[in-house]
SERO-4910 file (N, C-alpha, C, O; in steps of 0.05 Angstrom, whole numbers):
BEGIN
 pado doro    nc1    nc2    nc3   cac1   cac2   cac3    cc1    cc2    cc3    oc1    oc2    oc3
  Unk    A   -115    402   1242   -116    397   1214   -109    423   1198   -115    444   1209
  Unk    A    -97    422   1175    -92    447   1161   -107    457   1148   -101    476   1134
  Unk    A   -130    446   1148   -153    458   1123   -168    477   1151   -190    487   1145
  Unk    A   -159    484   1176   -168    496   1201   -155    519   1187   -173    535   1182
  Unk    A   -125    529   1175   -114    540   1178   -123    554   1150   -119    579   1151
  Unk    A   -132    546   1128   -153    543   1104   -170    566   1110   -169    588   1099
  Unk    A   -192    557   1135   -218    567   1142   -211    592   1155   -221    614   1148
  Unk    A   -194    590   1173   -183    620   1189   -169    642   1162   -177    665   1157
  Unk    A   -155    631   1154   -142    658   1135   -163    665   1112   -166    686   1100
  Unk    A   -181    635   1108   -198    653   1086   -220    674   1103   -226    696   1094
  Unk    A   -229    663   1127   -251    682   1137   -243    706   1143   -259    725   1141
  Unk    A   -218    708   1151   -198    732   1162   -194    757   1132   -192    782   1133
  Unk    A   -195    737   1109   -191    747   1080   -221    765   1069   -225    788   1062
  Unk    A   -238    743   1070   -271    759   1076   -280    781   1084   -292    799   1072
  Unk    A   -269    774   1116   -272    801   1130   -264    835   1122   -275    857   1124
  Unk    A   -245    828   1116   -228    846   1112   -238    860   1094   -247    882   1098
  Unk    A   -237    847   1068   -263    861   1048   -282    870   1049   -289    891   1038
  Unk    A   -301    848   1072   -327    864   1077   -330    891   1089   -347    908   1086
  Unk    A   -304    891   1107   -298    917   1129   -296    934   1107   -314    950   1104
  Unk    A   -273    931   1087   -270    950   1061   -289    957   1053   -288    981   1049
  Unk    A   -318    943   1045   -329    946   1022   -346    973   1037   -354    993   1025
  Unk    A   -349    969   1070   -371    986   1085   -358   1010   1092   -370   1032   1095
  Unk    A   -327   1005   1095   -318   1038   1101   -321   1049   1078   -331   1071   1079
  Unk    A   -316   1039   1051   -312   1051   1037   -338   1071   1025   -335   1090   1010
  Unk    A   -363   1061   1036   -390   1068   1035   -394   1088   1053   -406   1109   1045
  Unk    A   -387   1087   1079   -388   1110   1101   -369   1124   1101   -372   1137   1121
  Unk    A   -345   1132   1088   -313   1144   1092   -320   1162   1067   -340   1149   1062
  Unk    A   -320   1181   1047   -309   1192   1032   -282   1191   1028   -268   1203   1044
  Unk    A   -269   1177   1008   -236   1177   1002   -225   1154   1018   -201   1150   1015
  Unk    A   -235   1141   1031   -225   1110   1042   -225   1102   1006   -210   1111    989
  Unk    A   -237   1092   1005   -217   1079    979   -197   1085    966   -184   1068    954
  Unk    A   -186   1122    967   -160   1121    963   -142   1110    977   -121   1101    969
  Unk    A   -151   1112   1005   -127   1092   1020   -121   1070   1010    -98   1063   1003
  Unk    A   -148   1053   1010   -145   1024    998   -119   1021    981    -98   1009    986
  Unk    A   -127   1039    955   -111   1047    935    -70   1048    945    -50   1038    935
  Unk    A    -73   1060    961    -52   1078    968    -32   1058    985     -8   1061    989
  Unk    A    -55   1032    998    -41   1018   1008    -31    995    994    -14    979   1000
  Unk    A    -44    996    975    -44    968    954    -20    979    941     -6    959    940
  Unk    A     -2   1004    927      7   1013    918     34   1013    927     53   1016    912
  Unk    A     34   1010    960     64   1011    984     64    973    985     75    965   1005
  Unk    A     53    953    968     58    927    977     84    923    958     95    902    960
  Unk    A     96    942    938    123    933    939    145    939    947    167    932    940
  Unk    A    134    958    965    159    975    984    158    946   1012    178    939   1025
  Unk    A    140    939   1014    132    915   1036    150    897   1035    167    890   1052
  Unk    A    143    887   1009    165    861    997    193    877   1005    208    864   1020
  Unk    A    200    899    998    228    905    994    237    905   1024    259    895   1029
  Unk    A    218    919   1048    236    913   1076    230    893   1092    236    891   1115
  Unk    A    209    870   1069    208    847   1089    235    828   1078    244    810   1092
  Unk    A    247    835   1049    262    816   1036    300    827   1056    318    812   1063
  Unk    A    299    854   1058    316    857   1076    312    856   1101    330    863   1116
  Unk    A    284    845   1112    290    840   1144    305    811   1145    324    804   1159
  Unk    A    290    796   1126    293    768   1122    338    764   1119    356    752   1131
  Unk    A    336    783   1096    366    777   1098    382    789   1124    398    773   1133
  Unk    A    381    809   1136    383    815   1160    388    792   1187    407    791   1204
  Unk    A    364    775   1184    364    756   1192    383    737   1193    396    728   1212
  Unk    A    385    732   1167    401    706   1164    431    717   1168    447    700   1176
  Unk    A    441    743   1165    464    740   1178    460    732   1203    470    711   1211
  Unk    A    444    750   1220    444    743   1245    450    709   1255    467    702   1271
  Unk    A    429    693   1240    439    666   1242    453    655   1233    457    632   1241
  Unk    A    466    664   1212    499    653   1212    517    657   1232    529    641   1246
  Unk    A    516    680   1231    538    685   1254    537    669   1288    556    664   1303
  Unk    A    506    663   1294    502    659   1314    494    625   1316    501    610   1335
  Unk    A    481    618   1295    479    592   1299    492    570   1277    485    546   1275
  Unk    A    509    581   1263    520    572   1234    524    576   1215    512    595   1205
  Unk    A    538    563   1200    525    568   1164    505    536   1152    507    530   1128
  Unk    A    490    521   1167    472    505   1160    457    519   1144    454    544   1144
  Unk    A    446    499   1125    419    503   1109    397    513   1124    388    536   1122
  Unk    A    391    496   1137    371    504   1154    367    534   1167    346    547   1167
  Unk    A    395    545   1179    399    570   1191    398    588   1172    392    611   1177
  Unk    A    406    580   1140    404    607   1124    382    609   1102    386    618   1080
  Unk    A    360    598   1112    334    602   1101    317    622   1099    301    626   1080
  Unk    A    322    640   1123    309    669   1111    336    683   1108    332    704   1120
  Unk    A    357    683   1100    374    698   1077    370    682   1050    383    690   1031
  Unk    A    356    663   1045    362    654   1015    332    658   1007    327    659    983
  Unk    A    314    660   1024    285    676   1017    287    707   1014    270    713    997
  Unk    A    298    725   1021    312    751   1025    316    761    995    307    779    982
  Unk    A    335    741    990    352    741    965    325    742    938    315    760    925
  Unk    A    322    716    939    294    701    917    277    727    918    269    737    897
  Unk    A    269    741    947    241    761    943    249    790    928    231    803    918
  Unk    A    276    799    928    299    811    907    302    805    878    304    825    863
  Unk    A    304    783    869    319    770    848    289    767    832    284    784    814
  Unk    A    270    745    840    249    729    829    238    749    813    230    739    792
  Unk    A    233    783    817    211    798    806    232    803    781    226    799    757
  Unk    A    263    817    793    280    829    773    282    803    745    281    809    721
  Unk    A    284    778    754    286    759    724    263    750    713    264    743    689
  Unk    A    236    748    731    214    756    720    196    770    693    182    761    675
  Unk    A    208    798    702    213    815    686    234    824    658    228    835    637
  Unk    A    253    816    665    279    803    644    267    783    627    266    782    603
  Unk    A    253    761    649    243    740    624    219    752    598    219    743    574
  Unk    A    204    769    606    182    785    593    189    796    579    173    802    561
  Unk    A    213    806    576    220    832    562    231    815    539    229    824    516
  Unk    A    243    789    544    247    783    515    234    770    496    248    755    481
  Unk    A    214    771    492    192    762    477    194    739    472    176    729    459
  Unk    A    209    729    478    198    698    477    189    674    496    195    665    518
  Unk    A    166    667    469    144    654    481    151    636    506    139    639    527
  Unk    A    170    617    503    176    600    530    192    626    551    188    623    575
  Unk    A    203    642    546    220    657    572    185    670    585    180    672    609
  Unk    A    172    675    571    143    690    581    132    668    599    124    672    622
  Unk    A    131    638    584    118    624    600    136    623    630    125    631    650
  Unk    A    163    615    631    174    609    658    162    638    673    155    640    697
  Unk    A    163    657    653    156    679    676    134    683    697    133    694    719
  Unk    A    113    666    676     88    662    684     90    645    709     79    650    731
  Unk    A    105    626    701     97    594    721    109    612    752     99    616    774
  Unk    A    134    621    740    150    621    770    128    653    787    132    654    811
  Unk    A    114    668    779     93    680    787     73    657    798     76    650    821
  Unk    A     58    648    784     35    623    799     46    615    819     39    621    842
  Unk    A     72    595    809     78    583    836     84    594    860     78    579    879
  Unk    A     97    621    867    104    633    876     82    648    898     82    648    922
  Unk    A     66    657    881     38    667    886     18    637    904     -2    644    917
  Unk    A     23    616    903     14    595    908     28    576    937     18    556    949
  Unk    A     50    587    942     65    580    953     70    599    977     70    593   1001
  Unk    A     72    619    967     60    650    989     44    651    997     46    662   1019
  Unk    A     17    642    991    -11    635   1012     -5    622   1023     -6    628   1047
  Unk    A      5    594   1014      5    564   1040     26    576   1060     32    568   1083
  Unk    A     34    594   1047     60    596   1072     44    614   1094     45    608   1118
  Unk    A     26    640   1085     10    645   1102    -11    633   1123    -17    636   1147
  Unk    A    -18    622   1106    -43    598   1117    -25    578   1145    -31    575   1169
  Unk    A     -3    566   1131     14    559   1154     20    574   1175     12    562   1194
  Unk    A     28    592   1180     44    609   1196     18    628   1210     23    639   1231
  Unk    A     -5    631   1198    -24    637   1208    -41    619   1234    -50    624   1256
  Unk    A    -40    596   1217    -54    569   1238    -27    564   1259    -32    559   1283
  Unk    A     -2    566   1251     22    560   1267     22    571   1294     28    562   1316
  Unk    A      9    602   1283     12    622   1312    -18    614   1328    -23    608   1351
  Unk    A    -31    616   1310    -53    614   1329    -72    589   1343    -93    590   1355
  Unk    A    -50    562   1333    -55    542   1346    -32    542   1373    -36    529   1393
  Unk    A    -16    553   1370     10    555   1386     -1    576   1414      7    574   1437
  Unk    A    -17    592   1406    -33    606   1429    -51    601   1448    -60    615   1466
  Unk    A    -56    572   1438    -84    559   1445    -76    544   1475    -57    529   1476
  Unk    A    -92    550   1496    -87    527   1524    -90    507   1523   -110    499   1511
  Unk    A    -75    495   1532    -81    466   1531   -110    461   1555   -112    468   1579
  Unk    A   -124    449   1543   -146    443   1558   -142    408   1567   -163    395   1567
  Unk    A   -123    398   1573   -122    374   1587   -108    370   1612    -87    381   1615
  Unk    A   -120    351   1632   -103    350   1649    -86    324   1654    -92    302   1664
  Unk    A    -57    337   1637    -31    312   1631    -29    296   1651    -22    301   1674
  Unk    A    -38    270   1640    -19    245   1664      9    243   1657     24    231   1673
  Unk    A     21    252   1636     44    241   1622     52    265   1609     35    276   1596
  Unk    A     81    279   1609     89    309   1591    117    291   1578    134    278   1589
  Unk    A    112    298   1547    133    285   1537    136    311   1533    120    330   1534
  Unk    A    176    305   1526    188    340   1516    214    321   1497    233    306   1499
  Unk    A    194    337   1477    221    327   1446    245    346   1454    254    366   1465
  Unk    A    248    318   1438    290    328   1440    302    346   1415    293    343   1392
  Unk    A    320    360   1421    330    377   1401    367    369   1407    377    355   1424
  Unk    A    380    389   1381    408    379   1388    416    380   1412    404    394   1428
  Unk    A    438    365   1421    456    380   1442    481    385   1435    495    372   1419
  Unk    A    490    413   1452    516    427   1442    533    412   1459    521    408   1480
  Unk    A    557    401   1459    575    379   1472    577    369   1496    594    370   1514
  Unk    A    545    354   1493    535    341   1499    519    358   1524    514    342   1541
  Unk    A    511    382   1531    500    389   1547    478    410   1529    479    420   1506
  Unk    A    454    409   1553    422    420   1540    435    448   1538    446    460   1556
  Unk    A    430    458   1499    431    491   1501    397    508   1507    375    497   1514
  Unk    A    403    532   1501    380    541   1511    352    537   1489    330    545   1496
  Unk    A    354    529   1474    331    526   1456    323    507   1471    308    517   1487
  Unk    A    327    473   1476    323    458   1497    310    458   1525    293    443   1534
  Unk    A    322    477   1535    323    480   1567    298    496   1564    286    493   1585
  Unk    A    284    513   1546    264    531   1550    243    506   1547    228    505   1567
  Unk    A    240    489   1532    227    458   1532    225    446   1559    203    436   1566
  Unk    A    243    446   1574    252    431   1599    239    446   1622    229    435   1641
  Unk    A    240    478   1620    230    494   1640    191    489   1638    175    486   1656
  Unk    A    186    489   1611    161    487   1602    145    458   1615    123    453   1626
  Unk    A    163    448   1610    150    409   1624    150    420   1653    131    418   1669
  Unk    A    172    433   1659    179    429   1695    151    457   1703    139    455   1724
  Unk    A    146    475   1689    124    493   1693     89    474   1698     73    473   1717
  Unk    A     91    464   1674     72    443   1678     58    421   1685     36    412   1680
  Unk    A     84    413   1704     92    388   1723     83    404   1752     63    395   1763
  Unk    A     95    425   1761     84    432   1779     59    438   1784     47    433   1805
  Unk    A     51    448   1768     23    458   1763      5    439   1761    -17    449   1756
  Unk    A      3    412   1764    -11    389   1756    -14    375   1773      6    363   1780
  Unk    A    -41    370   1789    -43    340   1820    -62    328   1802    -81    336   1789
  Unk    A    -47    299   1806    -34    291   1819    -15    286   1799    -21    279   1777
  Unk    A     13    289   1808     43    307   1793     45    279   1762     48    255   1766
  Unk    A     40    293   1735     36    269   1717     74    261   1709     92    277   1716
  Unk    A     81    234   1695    102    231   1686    116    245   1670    103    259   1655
  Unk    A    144    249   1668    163    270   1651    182    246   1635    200    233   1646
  Unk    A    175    244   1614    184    236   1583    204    249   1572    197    262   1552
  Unk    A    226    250   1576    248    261   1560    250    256   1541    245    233   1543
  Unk    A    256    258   1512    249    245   1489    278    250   1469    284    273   1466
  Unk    A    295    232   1457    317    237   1444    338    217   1441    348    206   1461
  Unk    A    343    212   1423    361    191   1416    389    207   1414    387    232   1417
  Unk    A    417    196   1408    439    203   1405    446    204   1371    447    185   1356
  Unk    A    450    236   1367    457    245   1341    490    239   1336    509    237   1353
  Unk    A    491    237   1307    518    236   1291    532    247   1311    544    231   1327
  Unk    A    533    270   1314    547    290   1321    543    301   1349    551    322   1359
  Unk    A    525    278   1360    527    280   1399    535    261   1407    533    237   1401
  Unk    A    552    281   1436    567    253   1451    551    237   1468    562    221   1483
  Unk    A    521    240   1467    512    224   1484    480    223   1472    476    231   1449
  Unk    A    452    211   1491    429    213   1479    418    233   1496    425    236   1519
  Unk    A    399    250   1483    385    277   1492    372    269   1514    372    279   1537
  Unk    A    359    249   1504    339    247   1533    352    241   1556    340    244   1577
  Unk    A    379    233   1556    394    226   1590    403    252   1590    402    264   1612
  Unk    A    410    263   1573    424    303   1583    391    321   1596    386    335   1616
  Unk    A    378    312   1577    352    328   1584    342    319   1614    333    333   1632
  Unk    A    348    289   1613    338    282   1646    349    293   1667    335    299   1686
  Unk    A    376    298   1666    397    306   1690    384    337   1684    379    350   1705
  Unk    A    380    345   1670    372    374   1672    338    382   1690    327    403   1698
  Unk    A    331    357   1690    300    349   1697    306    342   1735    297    356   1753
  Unk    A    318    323   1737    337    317   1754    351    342   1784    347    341   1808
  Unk    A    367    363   1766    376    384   1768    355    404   1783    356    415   1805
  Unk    A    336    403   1760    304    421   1771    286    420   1793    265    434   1796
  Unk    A    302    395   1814    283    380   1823    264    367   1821    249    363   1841
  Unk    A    261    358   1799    239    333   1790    254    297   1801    277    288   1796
  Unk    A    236    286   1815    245    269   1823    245    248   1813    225    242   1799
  Unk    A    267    227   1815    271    203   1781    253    186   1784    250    172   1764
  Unk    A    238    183   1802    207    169   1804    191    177   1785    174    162   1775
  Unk    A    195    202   1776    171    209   1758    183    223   1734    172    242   1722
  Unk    A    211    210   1727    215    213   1700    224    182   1686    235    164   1698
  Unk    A    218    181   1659    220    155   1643    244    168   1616    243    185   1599
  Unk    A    257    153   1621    275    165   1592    274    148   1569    277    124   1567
  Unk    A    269    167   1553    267    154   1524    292    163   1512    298    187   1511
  Unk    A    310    142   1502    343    146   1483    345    141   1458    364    149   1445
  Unk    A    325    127   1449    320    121   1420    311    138   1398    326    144   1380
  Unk    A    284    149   1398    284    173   1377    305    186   1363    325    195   1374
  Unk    A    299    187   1342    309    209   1317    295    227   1302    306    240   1284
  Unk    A    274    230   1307    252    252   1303    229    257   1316    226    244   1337
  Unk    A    215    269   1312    189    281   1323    178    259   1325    178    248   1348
  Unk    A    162    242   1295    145    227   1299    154    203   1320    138    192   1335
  Unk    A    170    199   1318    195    186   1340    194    185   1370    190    166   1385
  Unk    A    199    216   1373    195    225   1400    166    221   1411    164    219   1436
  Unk    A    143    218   1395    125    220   1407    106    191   1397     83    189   1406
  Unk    A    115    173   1382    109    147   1383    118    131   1396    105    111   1402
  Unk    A    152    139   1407    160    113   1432    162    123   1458    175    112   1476
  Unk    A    147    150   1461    151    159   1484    124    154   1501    123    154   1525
  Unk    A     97    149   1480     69    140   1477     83    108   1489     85    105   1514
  Unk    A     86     97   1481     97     69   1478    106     60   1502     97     41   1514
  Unk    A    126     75   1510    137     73   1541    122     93   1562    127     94   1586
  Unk    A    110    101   1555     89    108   1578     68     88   1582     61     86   1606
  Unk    A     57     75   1568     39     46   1567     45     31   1581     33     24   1601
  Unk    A     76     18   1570     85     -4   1587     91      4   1603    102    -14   1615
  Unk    A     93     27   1617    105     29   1650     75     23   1665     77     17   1689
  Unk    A     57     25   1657     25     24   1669      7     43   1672    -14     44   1685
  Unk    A     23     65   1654      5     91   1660    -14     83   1641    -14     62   1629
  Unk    A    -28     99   1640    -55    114   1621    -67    141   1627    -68    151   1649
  Unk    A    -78    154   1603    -88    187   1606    -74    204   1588    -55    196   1574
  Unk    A    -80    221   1587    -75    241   1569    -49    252   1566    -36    251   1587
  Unk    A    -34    265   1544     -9    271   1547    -14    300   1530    -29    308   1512
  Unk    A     16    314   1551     16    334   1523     42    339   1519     53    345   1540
  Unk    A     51    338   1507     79    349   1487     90    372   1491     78    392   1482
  Unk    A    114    376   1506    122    404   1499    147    407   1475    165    390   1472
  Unk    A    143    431   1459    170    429   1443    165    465   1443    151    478   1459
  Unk    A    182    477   1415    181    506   1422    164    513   1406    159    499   1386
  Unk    A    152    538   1412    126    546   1396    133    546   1367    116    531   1356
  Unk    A    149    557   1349    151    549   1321    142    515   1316    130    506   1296
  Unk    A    150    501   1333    146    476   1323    115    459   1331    106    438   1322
  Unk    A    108    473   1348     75    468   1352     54    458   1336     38    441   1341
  Unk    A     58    474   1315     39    458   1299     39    436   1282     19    431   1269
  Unk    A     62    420   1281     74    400   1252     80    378   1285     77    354   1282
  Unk    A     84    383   1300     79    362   1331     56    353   1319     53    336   1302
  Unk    A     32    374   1336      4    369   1336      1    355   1315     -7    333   1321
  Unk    A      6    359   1280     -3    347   1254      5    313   1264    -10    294   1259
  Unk    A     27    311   1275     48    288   1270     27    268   1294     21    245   1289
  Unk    A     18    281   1321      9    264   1338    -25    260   1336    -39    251   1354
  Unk    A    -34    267   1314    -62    265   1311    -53    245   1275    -70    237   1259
  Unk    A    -38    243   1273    -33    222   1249    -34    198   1263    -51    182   1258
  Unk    A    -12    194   1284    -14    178   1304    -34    167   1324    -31    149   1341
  Unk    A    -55    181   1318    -79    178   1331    -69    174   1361    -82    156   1372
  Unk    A    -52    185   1375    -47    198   1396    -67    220   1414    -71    242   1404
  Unk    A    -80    214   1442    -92    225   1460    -70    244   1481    -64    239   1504
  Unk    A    -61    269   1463    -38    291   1456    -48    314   1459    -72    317   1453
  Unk    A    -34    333   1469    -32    364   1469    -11    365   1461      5    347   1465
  Unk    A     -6    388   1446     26    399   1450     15    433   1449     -2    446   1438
  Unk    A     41    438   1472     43    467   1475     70    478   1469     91    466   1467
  Unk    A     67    498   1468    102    515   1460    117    523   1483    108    525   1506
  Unk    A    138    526   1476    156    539   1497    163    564   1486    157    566   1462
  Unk    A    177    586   1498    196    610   1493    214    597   1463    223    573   1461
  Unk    A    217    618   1443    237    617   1424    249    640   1430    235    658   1439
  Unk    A    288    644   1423    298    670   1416    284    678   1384    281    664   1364
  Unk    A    278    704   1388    262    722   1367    274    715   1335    264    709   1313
  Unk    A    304    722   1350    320    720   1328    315    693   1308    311    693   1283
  Unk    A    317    670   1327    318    649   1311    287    637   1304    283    612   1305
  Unk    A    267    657   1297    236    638   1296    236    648   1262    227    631   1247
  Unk    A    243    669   1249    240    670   1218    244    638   1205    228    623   1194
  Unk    A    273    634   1212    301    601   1198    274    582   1207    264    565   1191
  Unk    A    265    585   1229    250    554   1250    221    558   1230    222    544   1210
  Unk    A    203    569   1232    178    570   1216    190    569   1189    177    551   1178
  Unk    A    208    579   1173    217    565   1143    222    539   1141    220    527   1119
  Unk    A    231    528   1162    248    497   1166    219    477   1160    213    460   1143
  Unk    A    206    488   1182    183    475   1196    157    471   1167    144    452   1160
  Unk    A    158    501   1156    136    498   1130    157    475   1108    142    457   1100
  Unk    A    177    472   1099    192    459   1087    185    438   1097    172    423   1082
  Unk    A    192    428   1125    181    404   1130    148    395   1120    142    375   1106
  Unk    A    131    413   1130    102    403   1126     94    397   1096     76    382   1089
  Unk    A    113    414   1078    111    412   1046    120    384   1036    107    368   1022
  Unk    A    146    382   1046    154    346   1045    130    325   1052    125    305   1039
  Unk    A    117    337   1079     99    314   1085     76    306   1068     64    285   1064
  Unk    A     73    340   1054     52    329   1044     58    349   1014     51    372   1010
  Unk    A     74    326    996     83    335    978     65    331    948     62    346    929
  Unk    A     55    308    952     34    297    928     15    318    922     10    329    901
  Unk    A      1    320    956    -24    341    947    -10    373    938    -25    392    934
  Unk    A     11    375    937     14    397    923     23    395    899     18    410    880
  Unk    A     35    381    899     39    378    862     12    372    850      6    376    826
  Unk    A     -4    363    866    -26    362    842    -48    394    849    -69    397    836
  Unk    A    -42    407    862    -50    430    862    -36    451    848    -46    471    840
  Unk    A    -15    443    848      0    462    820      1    450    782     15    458    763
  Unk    A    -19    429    782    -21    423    762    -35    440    737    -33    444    713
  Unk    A    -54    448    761    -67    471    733    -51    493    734    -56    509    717
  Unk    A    -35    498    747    -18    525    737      0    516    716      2    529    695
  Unk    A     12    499    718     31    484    701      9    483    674     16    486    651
  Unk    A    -13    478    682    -29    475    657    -40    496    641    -50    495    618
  Unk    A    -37    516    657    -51    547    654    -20    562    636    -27    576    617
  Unk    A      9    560    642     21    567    632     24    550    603     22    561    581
  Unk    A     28    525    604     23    511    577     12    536    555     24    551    540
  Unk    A    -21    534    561    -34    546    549    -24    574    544    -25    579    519
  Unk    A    -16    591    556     -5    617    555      8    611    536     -2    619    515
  Unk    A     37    594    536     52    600    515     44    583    480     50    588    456
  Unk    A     32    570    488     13    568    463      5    587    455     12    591    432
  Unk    A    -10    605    465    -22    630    459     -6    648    448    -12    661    428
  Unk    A     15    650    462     38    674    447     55    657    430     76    669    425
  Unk    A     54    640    424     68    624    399     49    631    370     53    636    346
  Unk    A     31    628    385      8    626    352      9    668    347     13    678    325
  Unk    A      7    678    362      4    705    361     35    714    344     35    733    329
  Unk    A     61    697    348     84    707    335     84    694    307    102    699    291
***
C-alpha cells in the first residue's frame, strides 16, 4: 500500500530531526552545520538537475529518443528553468504572475515529496524477500527487439530460472506477453524459447500470448494457472524499478502474489522510476487533484491579497 511508503518517509523525516534536535544539544556548533547544510540544498538541485540531464543523453543515445527515455532530461531541464521563471514571475509585480509563481512552487513542492515517498517505498519494498514458497512464477513481458529477448527481459528470465531452481517441488513458469504494434511475434513464446534454452523443461512452462500490460500479465497469467489445475502461491518477477506498481496492481487484484525484482542497467533506472511514478500518478489521479485543491485554493487567496494591497 502507499500510505506504507507515507509512514516510512515520514518516520525517517522525524528521526532525523529528533537526531538533530539532540546533537545539536550535545555538539557545540552542530547547528551550524545544520545551517551550512541547508544552505548547499541549492547547489544539490543544481548537480542533481545535471546528473538527470546527463542521463537522458545517455538514454537517447542508447535506448532512443521516446518520451519515456527522455524523462530525466526533461526533469533536468524543469529543475533549471522552474526556479529561474519563478523568480521572473515575482519580479514583476503582478498579482496573477505572483500567483502562478506561487502555485507552480506548491505544486512542485507537493509533487517532490510523493515522488520521494514513491521511490523511497519503491527501493525498499524492492529489497524485501520474498517470503513465499511459489507454486507458480509469472515473469511480465517487456518489449522485444526483432523479435528476440533484449537484456532488460532476459535479467527477468534469469530471475524466474534463479527461482525455479531454488524451489521443491520445481513450481510453474508463466511467461507473460502479448504481441506489440511493433513486434514480430508474442513475448511470451520469445520469452519461452529463452526459458526453453535455459533448460527449463516445457512441462513446467504455460505460455501466456495475450497480455498488453502489467495488470494483464498478471490477471491472465493468474487465470491460466487455475485452469491448468494448479493452486498456491505465486510470485511475479519483473525488474526492480517496476516492483512496486506490480505489487500495487496484484493486491488490487486481490491476487495471492509476490513480486520480486530483477538486475536493472544503472543507466536506465532514473527514465524507469520517472515512467513508473507517472504511471502510479495516472492510477491514482483523482486523489491527487483533490489534494492539490487547497493549494490551488491557498494561491487564489494569495493573489487576492496582493490585488487589494495594489
Amino acid at each position: 500500500m502507499l500510505r506504507n511508503g507515507v509512514v516510512l518517509v515520514g518516520a525517517v523525516y522525524f528521526a532525523v530531526l529528533a537526531l538533530s534536535e539532540l546533537l545539536t544539544r550535545w555538539i557545540p556548533g552542530f547547528s551550524l552545520l545544520v545551517v551550512l547544510i541547508m544552505a548547499l540544498v541549492p547547489l544539490a538541485i543544481l548537480v542533481l538537475a545535471a546528473a538527470l540531464i546527463h542521463n537522458g543523453v545517455v538514454m537517447m543515445r542508447s535506448e532512443g529518443r521516446s518520451l519515456g527515455n527522455l524523462l530525466s532530461l526533461i526533469l533536468g531541464v524543469l529543475l533549471l528553468v522552474l526556479p529561474v521563471l519563478a523568480v521572473l514571475l515575482v519580479l514583476t509585480l503582478n498579482a496573477w504572475a505572483i500567483g502562478l509563481a506561487a502555485l507552480l512552487f506548491f505544486l512542485c513542492s507537493y509533487f517532490g515529496v510523493v515522488f520521494v515517498v514513491f521511490l523511497s517505498y519503491a527501493v525498499a519494498y524492492g529489497r524485501m524477500a520474498s517470503r513465499v514458497k511459489p507454486a507458480g512464477i509469472v515473469v511480465l513481458g517487456s518489449r522485444l527487439i526483432h523479435g528476440q529477448v533484449p537484456p532488460l527481459l532476459r535479467s527477468r528470465l534469469d530471475k524466474a530460472v534463479e527461482i525455479y531452481e531454488q524451489t521443491t517441488p520445481r513450481p510453474i513458469l508463466i511467461p507473460s506477453g502479448g504481441q506489440g504494434l511493433d513486434e514480430s511475434r508474442a513475448e511470451g513464446t520469445a520469452m519461452a524459447e529463452y526459458l526453453f534454452t535455459a533448460g527449463v523443461p516445457s512441462d513446467d512452462v504455460l505460455i501466456e500470448d495475450k497480455a498488453i500490460n502489467t495488470e494483464e500479465n498478471l490477471k491472465l497469467a493468474s487465470l491460466m494457472f487455475s485452469a491448468s489445475g494448479h493452486s498456491g502461491a505465486l510470485v511475479a518477477v519483473t525488474n526492480n524499478y517496476h516492483v512496486l506498481r506490480a505489487a500495487l496492481l496484484a493486491r488490487s487484484l486481490k491476487l495471492d502474489a509476490e513480486v520480486v525484482g530483477a538486475p536493472t542497467a544503472k543507466y536506465y533506472l532514473p527514465s524507469a522510476f520517472l515512467r513508473e511514478f507517472a504511471a502510479v500518478l495516472v492510477e491514482h489521479k483523482w486523489l491527487h487533484l483533490l489534494l492539490c485543491l487547497p493549494f490551488i485554493a491557498l494561491t487564489a487567496l494569495l493573489v487576492m491579497a496582493v490585488l487589494a494591497q495594489q
